[in-house]
N, CA, C, O and CB atoms as a CASP TS submission, in Angstrom:
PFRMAT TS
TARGET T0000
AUTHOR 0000-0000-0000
METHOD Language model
MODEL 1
PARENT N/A
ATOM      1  N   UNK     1       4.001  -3.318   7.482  1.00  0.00           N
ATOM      2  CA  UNK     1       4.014  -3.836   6.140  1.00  0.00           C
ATOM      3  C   UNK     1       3.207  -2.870   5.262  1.00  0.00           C
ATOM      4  O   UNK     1       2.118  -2.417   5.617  1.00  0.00           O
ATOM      5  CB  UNK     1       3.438  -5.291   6.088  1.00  0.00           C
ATOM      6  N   UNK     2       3.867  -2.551   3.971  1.00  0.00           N
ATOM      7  CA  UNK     2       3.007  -1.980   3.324  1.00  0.00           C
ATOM      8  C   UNK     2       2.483  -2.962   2.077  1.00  0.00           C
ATOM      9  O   UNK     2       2.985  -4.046   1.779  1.00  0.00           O
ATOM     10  CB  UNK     2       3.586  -0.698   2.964  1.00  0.00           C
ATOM     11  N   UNK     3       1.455  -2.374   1.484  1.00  0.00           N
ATOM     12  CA  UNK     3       0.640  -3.145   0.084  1.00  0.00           C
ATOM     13  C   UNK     3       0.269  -2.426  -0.874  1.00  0.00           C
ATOM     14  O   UNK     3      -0.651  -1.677  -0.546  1.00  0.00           O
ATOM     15  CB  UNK     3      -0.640  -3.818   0.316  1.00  0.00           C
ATOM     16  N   UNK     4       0.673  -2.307  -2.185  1.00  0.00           N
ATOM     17  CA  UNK     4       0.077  -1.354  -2.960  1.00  0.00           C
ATOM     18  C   UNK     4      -0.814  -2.460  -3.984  1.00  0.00           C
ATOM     19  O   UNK     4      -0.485  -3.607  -4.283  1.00  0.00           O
ATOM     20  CB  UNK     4       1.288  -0.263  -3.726  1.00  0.00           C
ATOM     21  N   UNK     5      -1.864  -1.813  -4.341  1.00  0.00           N
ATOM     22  CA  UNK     5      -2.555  -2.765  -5.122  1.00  0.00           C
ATOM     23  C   UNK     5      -2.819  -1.814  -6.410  1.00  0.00           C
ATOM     24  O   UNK     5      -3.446  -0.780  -6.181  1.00  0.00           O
ATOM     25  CB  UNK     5      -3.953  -3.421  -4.338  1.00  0.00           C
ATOM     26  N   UNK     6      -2.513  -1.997  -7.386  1.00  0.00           N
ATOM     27  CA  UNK     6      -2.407  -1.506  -8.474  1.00  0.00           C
ATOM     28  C   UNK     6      -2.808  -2.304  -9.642  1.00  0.00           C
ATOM     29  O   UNK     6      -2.620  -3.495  -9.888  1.00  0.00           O
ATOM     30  CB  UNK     6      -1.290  -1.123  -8.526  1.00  0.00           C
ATOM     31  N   UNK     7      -3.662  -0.978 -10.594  1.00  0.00           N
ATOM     32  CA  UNK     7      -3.572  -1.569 -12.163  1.00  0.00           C
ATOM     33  C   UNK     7      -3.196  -0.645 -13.498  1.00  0.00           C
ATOM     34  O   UNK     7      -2.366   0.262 -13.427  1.00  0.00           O
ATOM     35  CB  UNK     7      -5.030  -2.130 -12.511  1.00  0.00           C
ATOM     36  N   UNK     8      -3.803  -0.935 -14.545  1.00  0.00           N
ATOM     37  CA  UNK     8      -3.487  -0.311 -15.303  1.00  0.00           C
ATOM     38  C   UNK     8      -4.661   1.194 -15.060  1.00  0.00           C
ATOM     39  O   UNK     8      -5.738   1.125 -14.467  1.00  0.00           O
ATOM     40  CB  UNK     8      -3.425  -1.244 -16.569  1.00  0.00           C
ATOM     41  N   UNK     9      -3.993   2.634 -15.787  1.00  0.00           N
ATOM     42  CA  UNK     9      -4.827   3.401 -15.516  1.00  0.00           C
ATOM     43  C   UNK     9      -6.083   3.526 -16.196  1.00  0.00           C
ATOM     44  O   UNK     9      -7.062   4.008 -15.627  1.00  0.00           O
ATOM     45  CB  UNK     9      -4.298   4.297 -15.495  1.00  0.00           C
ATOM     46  N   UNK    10      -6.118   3.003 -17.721  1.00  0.00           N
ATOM     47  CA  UNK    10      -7.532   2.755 -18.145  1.00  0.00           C
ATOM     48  C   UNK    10      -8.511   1.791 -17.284  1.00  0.00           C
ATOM     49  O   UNK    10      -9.734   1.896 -17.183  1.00  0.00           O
ATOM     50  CB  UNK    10      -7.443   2.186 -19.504  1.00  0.00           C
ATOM     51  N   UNK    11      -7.506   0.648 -16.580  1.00  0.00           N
ATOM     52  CA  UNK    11      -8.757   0.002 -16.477  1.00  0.00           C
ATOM     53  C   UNK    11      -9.442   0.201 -14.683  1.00  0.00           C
ATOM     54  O   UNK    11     -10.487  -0.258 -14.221  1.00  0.00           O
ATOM     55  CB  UNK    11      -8.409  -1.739 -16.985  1.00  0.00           C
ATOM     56  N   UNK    12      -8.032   1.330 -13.789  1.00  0.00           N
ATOM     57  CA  UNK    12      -9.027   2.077 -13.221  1.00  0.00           C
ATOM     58  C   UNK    12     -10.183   2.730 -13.829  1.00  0.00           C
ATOM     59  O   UNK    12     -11.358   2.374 -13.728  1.00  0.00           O
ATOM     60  CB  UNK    12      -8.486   2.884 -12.694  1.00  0.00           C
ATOM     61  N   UNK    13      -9.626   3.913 -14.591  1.00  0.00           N
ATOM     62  CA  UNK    13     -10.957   4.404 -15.174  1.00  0.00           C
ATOM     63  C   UNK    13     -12.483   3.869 -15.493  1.00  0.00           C
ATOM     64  O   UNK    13     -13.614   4.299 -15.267  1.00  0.00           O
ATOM     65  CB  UNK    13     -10.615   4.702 -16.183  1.00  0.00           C
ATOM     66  N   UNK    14     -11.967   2.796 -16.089  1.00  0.00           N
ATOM     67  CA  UNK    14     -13.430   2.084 -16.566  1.00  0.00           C
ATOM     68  C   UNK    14     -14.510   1.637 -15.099  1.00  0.00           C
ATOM     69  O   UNK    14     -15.723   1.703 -14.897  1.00  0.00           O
ATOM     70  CB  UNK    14     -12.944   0.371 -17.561  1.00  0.00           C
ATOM     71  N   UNK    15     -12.891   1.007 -13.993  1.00  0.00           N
ATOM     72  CA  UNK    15     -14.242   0.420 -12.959  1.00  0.00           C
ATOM     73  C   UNK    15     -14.643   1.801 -12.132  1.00  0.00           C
ATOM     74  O   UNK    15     -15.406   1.841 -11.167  1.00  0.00           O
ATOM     75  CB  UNK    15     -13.678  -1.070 -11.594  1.00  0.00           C
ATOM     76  N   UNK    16     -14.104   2.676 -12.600  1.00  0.00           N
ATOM     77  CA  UNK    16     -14.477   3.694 -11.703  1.00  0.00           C
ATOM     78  C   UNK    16     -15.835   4.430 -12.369  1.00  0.00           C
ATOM     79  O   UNK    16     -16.601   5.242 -11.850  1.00  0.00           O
ATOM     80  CB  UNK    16     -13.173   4.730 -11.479  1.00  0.00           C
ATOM     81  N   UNK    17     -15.842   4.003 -13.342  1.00  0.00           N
ATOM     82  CA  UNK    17     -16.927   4.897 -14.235  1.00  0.00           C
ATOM     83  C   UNK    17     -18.491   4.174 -14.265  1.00  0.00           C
ATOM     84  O   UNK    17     -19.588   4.698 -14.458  1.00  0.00           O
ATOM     85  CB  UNK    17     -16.307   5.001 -15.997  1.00  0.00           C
ATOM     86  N   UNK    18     -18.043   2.471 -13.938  1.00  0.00           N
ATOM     87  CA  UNK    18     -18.968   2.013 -13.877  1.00  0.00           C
ATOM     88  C   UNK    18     -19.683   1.842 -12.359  1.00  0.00           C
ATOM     89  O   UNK    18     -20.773   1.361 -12.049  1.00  0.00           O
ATOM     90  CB  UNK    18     -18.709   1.053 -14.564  1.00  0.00           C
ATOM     91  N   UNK    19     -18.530   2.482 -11.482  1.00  0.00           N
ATOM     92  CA  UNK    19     -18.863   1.987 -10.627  1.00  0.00           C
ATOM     93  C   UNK    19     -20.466   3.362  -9.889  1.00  0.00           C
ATOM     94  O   UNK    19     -21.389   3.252  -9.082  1.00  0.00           O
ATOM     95  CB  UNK    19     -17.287   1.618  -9.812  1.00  0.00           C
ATOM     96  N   UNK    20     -20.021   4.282 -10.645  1.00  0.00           N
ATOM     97  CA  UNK    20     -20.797   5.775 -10.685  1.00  0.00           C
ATOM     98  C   UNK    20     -22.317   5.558 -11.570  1.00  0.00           C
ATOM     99  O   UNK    20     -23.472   5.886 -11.301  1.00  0.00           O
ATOM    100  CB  UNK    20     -19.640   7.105 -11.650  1.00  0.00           C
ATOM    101  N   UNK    21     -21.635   4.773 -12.857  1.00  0.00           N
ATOM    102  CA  UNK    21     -23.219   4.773 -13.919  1.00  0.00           C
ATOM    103  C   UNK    21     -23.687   3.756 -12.659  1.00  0.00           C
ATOM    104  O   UNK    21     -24.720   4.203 -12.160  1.00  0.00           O
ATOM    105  CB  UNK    21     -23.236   3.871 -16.141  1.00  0.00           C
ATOM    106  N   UNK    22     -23.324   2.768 -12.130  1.00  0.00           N
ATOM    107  CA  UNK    22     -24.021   1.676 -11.644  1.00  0.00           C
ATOM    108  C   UNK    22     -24.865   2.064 -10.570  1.00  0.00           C
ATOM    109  O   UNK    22     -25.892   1.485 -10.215  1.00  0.00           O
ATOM    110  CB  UNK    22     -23.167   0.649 -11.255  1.00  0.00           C
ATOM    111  N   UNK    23     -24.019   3.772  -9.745  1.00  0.00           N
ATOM    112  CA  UNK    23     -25.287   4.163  -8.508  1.00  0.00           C
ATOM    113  C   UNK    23     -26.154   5.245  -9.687  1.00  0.00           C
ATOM    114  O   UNK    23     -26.135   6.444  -9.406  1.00  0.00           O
ATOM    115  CB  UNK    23     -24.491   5.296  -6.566  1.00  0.00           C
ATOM    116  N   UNK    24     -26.729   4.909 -10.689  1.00  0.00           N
ATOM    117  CA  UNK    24     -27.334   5.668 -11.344  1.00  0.00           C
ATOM    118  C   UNK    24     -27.412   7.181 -11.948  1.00  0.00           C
ATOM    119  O   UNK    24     -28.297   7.748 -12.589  1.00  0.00           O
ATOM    120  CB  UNK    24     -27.946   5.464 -10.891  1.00  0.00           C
ATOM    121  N   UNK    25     -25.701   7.753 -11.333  1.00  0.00           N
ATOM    122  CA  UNK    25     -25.043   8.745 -12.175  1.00  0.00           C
ATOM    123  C   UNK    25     -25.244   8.825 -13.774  1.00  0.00           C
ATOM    124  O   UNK    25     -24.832   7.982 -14.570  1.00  0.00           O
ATOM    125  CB  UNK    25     -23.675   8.554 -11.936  1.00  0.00           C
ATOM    126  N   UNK    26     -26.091  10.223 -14.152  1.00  0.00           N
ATOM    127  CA  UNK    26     -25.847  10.183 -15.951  1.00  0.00           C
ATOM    128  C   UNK    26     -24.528   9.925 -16.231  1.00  0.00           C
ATOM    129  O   UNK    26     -23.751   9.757 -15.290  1.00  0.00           O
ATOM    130  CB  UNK    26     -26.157  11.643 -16.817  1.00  0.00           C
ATOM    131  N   UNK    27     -24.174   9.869 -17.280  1.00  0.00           N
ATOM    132  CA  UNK    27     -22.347   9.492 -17.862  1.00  0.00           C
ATOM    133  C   UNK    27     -22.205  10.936 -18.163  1.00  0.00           C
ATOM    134  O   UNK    27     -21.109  10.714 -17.649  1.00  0.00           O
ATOM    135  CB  UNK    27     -21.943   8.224 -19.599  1.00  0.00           C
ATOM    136  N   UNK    28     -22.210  11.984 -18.426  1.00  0.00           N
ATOM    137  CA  UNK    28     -21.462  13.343 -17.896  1.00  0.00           C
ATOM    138  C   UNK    28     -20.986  13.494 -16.584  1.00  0.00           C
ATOM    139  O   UNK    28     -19.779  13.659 -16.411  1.00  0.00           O
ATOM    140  CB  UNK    28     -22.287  14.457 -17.994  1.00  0.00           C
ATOM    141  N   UNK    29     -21.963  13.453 -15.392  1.00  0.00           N
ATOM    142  CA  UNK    29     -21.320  13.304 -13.943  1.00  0.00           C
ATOM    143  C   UNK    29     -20.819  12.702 -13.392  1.00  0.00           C
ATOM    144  O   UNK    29     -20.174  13.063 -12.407  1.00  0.00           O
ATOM    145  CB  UNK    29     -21.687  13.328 -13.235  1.00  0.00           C
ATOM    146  N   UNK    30     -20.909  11.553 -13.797  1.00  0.00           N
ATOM    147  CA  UNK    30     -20.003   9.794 -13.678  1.00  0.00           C
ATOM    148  C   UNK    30     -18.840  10.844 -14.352  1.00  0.00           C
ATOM    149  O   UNK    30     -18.019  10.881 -13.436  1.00  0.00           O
ATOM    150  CB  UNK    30     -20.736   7.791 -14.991  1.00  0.00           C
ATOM    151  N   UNK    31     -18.422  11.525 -15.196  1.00  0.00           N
ATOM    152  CA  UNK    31     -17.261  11.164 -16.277  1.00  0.00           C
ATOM    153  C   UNK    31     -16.562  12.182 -15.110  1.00  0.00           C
ATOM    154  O   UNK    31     -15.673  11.772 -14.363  1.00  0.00           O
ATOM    155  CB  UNK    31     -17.375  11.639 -18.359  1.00  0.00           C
ATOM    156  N   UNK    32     -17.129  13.668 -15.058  1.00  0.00           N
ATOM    157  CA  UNK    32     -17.059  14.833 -14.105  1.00  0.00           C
ATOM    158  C   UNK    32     -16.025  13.955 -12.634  1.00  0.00           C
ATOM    159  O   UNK    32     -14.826  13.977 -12.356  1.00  0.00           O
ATOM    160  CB  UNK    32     -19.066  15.454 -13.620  1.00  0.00           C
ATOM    161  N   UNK    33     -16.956  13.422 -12.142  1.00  0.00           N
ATOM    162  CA  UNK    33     -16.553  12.525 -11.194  1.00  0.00           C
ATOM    163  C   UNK    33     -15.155  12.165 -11.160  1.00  0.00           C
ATOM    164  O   UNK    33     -14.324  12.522 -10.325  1.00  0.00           O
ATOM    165  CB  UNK    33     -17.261  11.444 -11.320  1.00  0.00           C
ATOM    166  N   UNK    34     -15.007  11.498 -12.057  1.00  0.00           N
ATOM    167  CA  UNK    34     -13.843  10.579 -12.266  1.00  0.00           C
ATOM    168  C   UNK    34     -12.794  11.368 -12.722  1.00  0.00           C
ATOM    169  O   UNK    34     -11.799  11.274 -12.003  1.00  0.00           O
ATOM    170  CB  UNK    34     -14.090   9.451 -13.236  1.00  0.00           C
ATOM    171  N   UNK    35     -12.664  12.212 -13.800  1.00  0.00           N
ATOM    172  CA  UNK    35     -11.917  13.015 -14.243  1.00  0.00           C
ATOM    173  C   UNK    35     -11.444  13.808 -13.554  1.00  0.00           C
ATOM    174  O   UNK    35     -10.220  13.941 -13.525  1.00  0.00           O
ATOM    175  CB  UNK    35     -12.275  13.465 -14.992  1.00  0.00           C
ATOM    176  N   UNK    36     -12.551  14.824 -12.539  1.00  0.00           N
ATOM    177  CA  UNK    36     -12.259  16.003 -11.870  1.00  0.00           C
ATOM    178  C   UNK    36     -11.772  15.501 -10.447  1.00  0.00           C
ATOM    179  O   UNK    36     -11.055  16.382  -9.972  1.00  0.00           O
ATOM    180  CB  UNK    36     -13.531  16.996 -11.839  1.00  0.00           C
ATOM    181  N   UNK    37     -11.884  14.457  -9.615  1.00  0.00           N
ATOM    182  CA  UNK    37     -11.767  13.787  -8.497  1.00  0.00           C
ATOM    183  C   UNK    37     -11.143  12.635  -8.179  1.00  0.00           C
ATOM    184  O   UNK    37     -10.224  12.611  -7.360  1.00  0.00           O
ATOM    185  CB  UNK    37     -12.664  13.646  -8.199  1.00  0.00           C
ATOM    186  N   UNK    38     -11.759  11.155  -9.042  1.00  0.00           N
ATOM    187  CA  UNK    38     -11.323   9.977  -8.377  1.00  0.00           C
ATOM    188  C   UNK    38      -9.504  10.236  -9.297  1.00  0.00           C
ATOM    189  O   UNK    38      -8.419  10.001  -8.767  1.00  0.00           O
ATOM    190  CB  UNK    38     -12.588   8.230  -8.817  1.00  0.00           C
ATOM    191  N   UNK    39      -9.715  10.731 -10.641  1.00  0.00           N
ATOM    192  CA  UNK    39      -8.425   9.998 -11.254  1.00  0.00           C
ATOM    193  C   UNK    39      -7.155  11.034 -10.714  1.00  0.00           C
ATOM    194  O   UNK    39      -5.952  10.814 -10.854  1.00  0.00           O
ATOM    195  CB  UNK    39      -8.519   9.882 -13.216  1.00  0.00           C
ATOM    196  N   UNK    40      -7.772  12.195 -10.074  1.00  0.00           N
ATOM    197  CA  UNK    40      -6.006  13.167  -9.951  1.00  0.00           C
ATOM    198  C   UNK    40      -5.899  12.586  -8.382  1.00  0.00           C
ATOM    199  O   UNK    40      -4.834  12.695  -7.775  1.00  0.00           O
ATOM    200  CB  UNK    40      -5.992  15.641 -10.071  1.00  0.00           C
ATOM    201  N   UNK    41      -7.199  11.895  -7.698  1.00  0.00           N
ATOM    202  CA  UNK    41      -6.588  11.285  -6.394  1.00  0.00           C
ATOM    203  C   UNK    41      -5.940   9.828  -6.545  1.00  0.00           C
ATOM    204  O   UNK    41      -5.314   9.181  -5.706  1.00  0.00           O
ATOM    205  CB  UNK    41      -7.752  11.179  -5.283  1.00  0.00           C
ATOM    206  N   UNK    42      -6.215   9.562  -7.628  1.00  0.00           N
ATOM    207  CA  UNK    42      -5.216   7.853  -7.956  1.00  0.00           C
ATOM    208  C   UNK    42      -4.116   8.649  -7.762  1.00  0.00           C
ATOM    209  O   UNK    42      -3.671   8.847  -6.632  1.00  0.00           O
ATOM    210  CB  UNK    42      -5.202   6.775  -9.805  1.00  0.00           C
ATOM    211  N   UNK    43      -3.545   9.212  -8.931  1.00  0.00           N
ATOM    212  CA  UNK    43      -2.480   9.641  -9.458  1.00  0.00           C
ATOM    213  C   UNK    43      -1.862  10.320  -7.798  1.00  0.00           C
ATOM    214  O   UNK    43      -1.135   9.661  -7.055  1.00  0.00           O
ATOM    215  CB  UNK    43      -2.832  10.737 -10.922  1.00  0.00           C
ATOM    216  N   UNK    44      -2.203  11.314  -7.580  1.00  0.00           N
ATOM    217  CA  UNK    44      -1.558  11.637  -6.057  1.00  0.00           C
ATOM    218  C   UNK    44      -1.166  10.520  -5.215  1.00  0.00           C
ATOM    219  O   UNK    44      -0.013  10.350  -4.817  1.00  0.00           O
ATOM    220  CB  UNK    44      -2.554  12.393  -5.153  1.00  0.00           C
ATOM    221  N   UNK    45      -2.111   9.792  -4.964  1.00  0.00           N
ATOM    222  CA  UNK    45      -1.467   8.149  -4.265  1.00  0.00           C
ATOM    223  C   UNK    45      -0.365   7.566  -4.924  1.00  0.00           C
ATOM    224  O   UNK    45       0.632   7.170  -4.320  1.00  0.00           O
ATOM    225  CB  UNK    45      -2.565   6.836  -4.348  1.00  0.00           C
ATOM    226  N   UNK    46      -0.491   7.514  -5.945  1.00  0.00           N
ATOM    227  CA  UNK    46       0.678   6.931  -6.976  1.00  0.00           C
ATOM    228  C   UNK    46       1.959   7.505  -7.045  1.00  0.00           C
ATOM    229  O   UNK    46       2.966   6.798  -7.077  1.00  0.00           O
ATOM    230  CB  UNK    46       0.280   7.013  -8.352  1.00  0.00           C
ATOM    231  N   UNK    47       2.002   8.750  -7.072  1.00  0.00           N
ATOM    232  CA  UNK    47       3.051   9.550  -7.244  1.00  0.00           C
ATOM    233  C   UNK    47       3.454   9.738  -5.432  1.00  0.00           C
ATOM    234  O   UNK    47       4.631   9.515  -5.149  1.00  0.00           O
ATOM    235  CB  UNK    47       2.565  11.050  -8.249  1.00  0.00           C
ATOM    236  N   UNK    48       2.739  10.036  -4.554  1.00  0.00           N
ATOM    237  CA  UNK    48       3.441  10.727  -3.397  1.00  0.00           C
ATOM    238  C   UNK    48       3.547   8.937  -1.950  1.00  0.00           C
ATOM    239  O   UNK    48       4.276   8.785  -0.970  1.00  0.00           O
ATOM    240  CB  UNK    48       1.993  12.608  -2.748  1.00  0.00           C
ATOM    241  N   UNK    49       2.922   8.399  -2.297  1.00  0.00           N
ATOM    242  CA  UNK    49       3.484   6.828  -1.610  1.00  0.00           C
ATOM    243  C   UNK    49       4.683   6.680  -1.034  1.00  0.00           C
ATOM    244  O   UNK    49       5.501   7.306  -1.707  1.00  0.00           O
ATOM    245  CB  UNK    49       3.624   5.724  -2.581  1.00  0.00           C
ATOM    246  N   UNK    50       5.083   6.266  -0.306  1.00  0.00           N
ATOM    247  CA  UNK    50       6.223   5.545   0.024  1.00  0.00           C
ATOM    248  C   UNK    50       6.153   4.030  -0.879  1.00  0.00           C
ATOM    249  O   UNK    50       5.167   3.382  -1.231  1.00  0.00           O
ATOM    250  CB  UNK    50       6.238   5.367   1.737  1.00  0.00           C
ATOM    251  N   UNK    51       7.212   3.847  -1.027  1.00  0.00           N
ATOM    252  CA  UNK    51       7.106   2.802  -2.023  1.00  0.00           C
ATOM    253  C   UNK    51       7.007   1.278  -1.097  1.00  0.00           C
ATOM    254  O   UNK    51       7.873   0.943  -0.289  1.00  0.00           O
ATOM    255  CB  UNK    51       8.548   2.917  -3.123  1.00  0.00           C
ATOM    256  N   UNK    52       6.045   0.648  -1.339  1.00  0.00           N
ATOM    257  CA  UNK    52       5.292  -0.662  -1.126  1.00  0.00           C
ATOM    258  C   UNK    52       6.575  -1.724  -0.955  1.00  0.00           C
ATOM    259  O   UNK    52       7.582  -1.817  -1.658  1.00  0.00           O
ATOM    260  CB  UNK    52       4.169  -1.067  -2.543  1.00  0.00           C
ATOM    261  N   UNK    53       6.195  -2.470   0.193  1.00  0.00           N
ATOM    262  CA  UNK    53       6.948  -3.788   0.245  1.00  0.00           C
ATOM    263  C   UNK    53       6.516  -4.880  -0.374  1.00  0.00           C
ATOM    264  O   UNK    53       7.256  -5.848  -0.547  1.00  0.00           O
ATOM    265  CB  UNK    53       7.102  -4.204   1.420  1.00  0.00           C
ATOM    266  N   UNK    54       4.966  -4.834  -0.871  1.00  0.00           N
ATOM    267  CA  UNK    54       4.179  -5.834  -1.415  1.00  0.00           C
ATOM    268  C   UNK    54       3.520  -4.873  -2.542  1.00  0.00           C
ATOM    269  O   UNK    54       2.933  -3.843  -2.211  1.00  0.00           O
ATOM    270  CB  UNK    54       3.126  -6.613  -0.290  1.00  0.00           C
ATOM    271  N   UNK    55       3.645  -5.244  -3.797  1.00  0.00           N
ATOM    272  CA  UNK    55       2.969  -4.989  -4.803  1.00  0.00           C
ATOM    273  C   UNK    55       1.956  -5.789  -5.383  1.00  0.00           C
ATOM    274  O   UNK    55       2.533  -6.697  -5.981  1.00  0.00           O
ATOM    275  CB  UNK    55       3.688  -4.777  -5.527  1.00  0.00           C
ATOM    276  N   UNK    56       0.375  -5.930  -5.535  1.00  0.00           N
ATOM    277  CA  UNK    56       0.044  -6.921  -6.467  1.00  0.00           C
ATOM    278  C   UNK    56      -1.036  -5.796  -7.534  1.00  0.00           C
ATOM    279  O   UNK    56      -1.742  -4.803  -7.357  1.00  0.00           O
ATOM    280  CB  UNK    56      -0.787  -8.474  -5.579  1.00  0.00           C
ATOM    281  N   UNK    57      -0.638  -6.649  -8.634  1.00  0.00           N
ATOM    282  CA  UNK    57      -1.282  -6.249  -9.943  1.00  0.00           C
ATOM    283  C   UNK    57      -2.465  -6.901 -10.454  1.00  0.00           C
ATOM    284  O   UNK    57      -2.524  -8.124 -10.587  1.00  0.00           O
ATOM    285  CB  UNK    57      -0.390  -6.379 -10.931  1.00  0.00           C
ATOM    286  N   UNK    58      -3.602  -5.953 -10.801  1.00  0.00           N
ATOM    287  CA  UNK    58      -4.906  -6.620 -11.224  1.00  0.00           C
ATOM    288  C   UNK    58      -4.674  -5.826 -12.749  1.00  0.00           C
ATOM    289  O   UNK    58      -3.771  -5.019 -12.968  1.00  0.00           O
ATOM    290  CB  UNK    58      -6.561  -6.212 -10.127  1.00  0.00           C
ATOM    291  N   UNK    59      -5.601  -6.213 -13.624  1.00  0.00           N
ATOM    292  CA  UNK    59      -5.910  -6.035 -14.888  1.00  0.00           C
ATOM    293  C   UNK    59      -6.885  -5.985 -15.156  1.00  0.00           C
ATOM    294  O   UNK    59      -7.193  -5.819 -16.337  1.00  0.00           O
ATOM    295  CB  UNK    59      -5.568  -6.630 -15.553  1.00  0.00           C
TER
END
């Protein structure tokens, strides 16, 4: 079985950004972080997947 759990891409961004200020990352390296790393590895998951038998959507 597969599961993709998906949301919108801003509001990855946001929990991803907080999730960096929250281990006490300044917000340049939090941003670095996210920009240069977490968001082109969403997007690679997103794009190269086999497509999901189960989809659920958060917001």
């Amino acid at each position: 079985m597969t599961v993709e759990l998906s949301c919108p891409l801003e509001v990855l961004e946001a929990r991803l950004m907080a999730r960096w200020l929250d281990l006490g990352l300044p917000e340049a390296v939090a941003r670095e972080k996210v920009e240069g790393n977490d968001l082109p590895n969403a997007r690679t998951v997103a794009e190269e997947s086999v497509p999901a038998e189960f989809r659920i959507t958060t917001g």
